[in-house]
N, C-alpha and C positions, 0 to 999 in steps of 0.2 A: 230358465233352466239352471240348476247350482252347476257350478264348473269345480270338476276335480281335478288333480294333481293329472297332467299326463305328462308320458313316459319320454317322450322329446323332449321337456324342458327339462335344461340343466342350470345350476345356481350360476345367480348373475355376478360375474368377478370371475368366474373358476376357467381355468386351461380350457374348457371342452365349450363355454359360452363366448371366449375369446377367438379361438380357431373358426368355432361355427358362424357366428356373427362379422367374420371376416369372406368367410365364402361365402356366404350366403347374400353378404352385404354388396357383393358384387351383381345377384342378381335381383339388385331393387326391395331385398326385403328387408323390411324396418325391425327396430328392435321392440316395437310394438307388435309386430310379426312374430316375433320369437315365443309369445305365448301363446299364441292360437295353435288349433288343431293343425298338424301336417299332415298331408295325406298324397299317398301317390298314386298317382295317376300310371298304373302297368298299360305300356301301350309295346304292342307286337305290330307296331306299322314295318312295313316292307316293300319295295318296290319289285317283288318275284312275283307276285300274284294279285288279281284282283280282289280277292280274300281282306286283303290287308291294308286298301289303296287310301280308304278313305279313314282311316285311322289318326292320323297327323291330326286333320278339320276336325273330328269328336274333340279328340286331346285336348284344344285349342280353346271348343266352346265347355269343356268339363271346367276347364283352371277356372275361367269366367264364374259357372254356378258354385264352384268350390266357393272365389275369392267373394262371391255375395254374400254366400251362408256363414260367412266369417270365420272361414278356413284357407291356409297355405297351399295351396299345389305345388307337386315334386314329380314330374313325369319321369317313368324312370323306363329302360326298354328290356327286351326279351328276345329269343331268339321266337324268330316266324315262319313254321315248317308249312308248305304248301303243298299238301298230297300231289295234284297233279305236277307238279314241277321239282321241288326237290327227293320226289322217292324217283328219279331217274338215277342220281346215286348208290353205289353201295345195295343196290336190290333194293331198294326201298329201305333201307334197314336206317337212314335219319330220319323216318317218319314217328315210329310210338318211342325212339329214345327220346326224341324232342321234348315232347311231353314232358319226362324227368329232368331235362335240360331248364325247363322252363320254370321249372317248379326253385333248382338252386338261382337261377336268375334273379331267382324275386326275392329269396331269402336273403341272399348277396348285399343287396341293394338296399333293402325295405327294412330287415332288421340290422343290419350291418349301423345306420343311418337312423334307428329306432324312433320309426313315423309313425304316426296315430294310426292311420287308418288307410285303406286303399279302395279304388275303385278299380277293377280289372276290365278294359275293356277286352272282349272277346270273339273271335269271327271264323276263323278255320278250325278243323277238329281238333287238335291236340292242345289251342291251346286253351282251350274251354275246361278240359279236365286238370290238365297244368296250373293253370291257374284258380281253380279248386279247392287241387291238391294244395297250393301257397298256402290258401286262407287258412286250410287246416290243420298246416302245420304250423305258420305265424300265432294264426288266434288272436289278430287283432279287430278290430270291427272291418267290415269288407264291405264290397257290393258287386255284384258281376253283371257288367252292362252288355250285355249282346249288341253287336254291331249292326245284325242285320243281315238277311238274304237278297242275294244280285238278282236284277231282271233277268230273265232269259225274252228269247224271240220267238221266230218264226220261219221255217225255213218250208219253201214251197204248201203254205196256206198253215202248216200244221204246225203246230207246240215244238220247242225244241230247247232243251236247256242239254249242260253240261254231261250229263249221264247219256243221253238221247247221243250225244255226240261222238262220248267213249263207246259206247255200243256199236252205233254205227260203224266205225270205224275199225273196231272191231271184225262183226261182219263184212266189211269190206278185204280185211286181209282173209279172211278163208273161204272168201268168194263168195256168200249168201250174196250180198248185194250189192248190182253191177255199180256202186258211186266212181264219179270220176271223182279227179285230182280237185279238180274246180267244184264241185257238188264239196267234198272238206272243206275248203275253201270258203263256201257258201254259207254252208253247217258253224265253220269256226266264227264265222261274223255276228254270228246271230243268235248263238247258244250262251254268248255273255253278253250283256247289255250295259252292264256298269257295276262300280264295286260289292261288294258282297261275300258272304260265304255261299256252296252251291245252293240251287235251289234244290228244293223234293225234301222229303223226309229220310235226308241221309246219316252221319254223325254230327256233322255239324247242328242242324236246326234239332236233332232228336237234342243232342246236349245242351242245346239254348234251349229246349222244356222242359229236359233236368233241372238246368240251373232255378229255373221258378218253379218245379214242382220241390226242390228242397228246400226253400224259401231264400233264396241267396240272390234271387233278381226282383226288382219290384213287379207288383202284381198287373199285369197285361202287356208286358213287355217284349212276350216271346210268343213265337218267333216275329219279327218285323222287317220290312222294307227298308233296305242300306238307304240314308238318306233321304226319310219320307219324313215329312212333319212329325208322324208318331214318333217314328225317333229319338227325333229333335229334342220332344218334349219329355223325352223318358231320359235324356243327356242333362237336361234342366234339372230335374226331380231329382236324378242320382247324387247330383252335387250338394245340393243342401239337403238330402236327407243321408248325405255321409258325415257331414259334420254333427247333424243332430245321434248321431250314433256313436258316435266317438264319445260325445256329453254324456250319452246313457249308458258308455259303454258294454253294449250290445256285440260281443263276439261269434265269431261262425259256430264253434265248438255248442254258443246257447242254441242252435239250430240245427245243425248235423247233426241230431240225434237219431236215433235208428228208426222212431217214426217217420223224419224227412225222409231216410230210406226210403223205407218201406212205399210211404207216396211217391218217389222218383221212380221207384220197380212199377207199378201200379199204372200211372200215367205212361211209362212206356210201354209200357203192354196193350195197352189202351190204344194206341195209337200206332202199334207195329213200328217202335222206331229202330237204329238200328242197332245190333249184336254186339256195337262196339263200347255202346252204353255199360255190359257186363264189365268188363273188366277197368272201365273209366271208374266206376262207382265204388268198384271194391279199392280201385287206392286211393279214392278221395275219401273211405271209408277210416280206410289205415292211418291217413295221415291226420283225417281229427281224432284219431286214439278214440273210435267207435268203435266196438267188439261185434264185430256185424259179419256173416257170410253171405254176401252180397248173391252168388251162384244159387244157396240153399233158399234164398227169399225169391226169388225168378222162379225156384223148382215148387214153392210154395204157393206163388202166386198165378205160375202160368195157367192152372186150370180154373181158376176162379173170375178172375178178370176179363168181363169181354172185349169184344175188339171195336172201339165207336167210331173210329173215323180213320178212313182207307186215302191217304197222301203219296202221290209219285213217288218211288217207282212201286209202292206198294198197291196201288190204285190208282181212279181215274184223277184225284180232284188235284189239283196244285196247291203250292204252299201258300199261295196268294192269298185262295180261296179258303184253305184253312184259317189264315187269319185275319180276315173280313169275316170267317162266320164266328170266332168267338177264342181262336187260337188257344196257348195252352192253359188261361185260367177258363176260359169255355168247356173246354173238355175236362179240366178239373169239378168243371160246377157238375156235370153231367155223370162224374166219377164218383160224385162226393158222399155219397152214403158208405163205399169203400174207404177211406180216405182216414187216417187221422187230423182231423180237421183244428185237432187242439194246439198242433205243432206251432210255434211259434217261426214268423217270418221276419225279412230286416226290415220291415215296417214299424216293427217291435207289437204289430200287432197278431195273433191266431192269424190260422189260414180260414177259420170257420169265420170269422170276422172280413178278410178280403172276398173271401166269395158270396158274404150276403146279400151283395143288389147286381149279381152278376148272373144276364142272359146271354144262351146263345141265340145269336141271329140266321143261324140256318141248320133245322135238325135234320137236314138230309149230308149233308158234312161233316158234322158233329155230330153223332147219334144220341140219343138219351138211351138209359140202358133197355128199358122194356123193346127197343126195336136195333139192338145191337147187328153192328153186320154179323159177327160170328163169335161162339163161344169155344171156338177151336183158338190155341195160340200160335201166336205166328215168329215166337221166339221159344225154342225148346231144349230147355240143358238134356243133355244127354251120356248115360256113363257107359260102362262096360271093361271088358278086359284091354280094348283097345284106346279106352279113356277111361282111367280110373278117376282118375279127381276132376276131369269134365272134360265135353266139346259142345259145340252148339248149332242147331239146327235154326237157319232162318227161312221160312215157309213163305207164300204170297198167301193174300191175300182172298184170294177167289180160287184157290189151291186144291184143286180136286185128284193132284196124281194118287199112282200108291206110294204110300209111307214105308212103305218092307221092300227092303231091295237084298240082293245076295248075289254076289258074283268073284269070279278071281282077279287078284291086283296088281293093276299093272301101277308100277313103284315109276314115279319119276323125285330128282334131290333138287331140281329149280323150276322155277316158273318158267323159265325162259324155254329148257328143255323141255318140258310138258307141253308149253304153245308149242312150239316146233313140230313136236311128234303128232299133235293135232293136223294141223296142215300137212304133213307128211300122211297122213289116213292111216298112224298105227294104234291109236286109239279105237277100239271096236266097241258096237253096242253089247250090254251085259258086262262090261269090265267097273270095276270099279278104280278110278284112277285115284293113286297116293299121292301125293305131293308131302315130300315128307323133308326135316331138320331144316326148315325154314321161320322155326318160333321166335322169339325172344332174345334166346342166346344161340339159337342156330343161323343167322342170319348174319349178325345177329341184329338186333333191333325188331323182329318179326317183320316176313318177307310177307308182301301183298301176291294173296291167292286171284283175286278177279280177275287179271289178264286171263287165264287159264279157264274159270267159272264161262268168260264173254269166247273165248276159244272156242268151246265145247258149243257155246249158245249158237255161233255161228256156225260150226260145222252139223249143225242140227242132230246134237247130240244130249242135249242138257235132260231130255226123257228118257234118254235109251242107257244113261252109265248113272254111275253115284260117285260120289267123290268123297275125299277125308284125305285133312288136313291140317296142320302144327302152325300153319299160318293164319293170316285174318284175311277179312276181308273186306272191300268199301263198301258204306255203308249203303252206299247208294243199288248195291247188287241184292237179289234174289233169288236167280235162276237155278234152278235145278236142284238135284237133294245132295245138299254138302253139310257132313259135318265139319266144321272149322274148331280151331285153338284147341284142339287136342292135347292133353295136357293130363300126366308130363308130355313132353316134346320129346322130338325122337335127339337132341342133342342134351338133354337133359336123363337119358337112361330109360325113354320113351319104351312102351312095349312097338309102336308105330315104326321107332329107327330099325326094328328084327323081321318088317315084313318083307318079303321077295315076289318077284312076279310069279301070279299062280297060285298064292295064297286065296283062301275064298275069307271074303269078309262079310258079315248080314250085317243090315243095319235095320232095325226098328223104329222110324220116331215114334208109334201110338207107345209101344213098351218102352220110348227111352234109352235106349240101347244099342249099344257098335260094340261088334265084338271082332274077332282073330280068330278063325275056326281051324286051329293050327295045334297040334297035341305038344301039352309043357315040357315032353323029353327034348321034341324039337326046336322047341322057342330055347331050352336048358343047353342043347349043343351049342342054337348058333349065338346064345351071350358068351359064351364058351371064347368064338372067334371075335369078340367086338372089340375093339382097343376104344375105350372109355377117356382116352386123354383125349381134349377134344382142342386142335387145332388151329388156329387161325391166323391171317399174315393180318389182320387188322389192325390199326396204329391209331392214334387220340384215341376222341371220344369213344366212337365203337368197340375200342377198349375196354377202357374202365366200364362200359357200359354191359358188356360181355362176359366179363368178368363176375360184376355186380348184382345184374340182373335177378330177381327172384321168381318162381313162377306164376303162373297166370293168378292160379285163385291167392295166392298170398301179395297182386296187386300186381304182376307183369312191368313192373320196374326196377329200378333202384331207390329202393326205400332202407331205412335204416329202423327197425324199429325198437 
């Protein structure tokens, strides 16, 4: 292969090959070194969570297939938000800053340092889109290796992973089900098995089939087993075929094109993943200066695309069994008359080219589309006066409620207070509960709605009210009809911040639609009374971040554009 000029070498004699060749010579690399590819190795290992555990051991055997392919390794780190453990915090509000955290992390590091190329390895939610977002804003050749989903167990004969766990436990505070102290106990030992991201088709494994339905991981990669031979041998592959990309230089930018979109919308729709993929897409969209409205292609696509394969919690099958039957180039193949199949991947080859000697091995898992489960979608943008620039509806999967709900609402401004009033029994059937100035910048960081979604579930409420909400949700939730990311947010000039208890709200998903059935002289009084300066004792990050933050559909981060 001809070797061009790249962007780390600097003239041999000059200040900048004197300095580097002094640091660097410290750690073992030769001046024969100094012309090869550098590439680094983004690793988000962490010892908070089993997310992150086995990070370190990839890193390790990466440098190895890097230094074969006759490239440098530079591991370099990130910050590692763990949904279950660090959104104890601040209301959850260090969970999606993260993400933008992550993203200047890399930049800091990567182009501060100006290395060829990077491999990100990836495993918990945020840092999948973070690190994404890096590639597309760097724009150097990349690869995004998924790490992998954790075992789960077994807890008295049945299935039990981490969702199963927070549910339960859930139920348990509002008394549905009698579990002792010891039964969690039981539950906690056995709902993780070893390192990993969660199991089920939640944000995490939905954006490990992003990242290969945009073509940014190699082809059969996702989702996978933390630590299985496939792995292993996808940890091999990504190292020398990152150096072979650096040579061709093969940028993200030649791949995020709006077609990759388009098949990352397409494939998650396909597969029920989850809601959080929306807004993950539009700022990995933003940040490779894609002129894309990530919302309007979901609203484009949602009726078209069937649903082929139903994955925990959306269904019966596990993530296992999803990827023993053909995982996400299986359901790609199954997709593929939908598909732009021309898109280029980091294989440097089409995607019509990776899927042509690819079966799935079990069409009851994977559907082909002639025997789809459903051509209803199970992700639904939805506007109205109560969301004008969007909220979203995430349905199940075998979801027969009714979609028209109408009731008066009852307004709570935390999660915390909403669970409360739940177990307290002020929550009644027909209400529709607000959960409202917990977005983005209300929180700020966007406050996690599911405590509340799993409140309701347990007080066997999730059929009898509706909900709507400026928050998110995990990905791993489904229950009940909630519109979520309502947006603008009621801390951003929300029409949602002017509702009061007693207002009647309808919601329609067949039409699309959440409204405010509230007359505009009245919504005109009470902006009248709203003090629009908005507040906070927050200090660092959740600062600038607060500050910064833009909203949902313009990317629900701190983007610069």
């Amino acid at each position: 292969m001809a070797k061009r000029k790249l962007r780390s070498n600097v003239e041999t004699g000059s200040v900048f090959w004197a300095i580097r060749r002094a640091e660097w010579g410290v750690l073992g690399i030769t001046e024969e070194d100094m012309e090869k590819p550098k590439i680094a190795i983004v690793n988000a290992s962490s010892d908070l969570g089993a997310c992150f555990a086995h990070l370190d051991g990839i890193s390790l055997k990466m440098k190895e297939a890097i230094r074969m392919a006759g490239g440098v390794p530079f591991e370099v780190r990130t910050a590692a938000p763990v949904d279950f453990v660090t959104s104890l915090g601040h209301s959850g509000g260090y969970i999606l800053s993260a993400r933008d955290l992550i993203v200047n992390d890399i930049e800091v590091a990567v182009e501060g340092a100006m290395l060829d190329g990077m491999v990100c390895l990836v495993s918990c939610d945020k840092t999948i889109p973070g690190m994404l977002m890096a590639a597309g804003r760097l724009n150097i050749p990349t690869i995004v290796m998924a790490c992998g989903y954790q075992p789960s167990g077994k807890f008295r004969g049945e299935h039990i992973d981490i969702e199963d766990l927070w549910l339960n436990a859930a139920h348990r505070e509002t008394g549905q089900k009698p579990f002792t102290i010891s039964d969690m106990r039981e539950m906690s030992k056995n709902a993780i098995l070893g390192p990993g991201a969660c199991a089920g088709m939640g944000t995490a494994n939905t954006m490990h089939v992003v990242c290969e339905a945009l073509g940014m991981s190699l082809p059969g990669s996702t989702p996978v087993l933390a630590n299985s031979p496939k792995m292993w041998e996808v940890v091999r592959q990504a190292g020398e075929r990152i150096v072979e990309m650096v040579w061709e230089d093969l940028k993200p930018r030649d791949i995020l094109t709006s077609e990759a979109f388009s098949n990352a919308v397409m494939t998650v729709l396909s597969v029920s993943g989850s809601i959080n993929a929306v807004k993950h897409l539009q700022a990995v969209a933003i940040e490779s200066q894609c002129n894309l409205d990530v919302y309007k292609l979901f609203e484009e696509y949602q009726d078209k695309i069937p649903l082929l394969s139903a994955v925990r919690p959306n269904g019966e099958y596990t993530v296992e069994e999803f990827d023993t039957a053909g995982g996400a180039i299986g359901l790609m193949k199954q997709l593929e008359k939908f598909l732009y199949t021309s898109a280029k991947t980091v294989t440097g080859k089409s995607l019509e080219e990776n899927l042509k000697d690819i079966t799935v091995t079990d069409n009851e898992i994977i559907r082909p589309v002639n025997r789809a489960l459903a051509h209803r979608p199970s992700i639904v943008i939805v506007r109205g006066n109560l969301a004008p620039a969007t909220g979203i509806v995430k349905l199940a999967v075998a979801d027969d409620r009714n979609l028209q709900f109408s009731g008066p609402a009852n307004v709570y401004n935390s999660s915390d207070e909403a669970v409360s009033a739940v177990l307290k029994g002020e929550v009644k059937p027909g209400q529709v509960v607000v959960l409202s100035g917990v977005g983005p910048k209300g929180t700020p960081g966007m406050g996690m709605a599911t405590p509340l979604v799993f409140a309701l579930d347990g007080a066997e409420l999730s059929d009898k009210v509706a909900m709507v909400t400026d928050g998110q949700q995990s990905g791993l939730s489904n229950k009940g009809l909630v519109v979520n990311e309502v947006s603008p947010e009621a801390a951003d000039g929300g029409l949602l911040g002017l509702v009061e208890n007693g207002d009647i709200i309808s919601i329609d998903v067949e039409k699309r639609v959440v409204n405010l059935e509230v007359p505009e002289s009245v919504l005109t009084e009470r902006r009248s009374r709203l003090d629009n300066n908005l507040v906070s004792e927050e200090r660092g990050w959740l600062q600038i971040y607060q500050r910064l933050v833009r909203p949902l559909p313009e990317s629900g981060g701190v983007i610069v554009k």
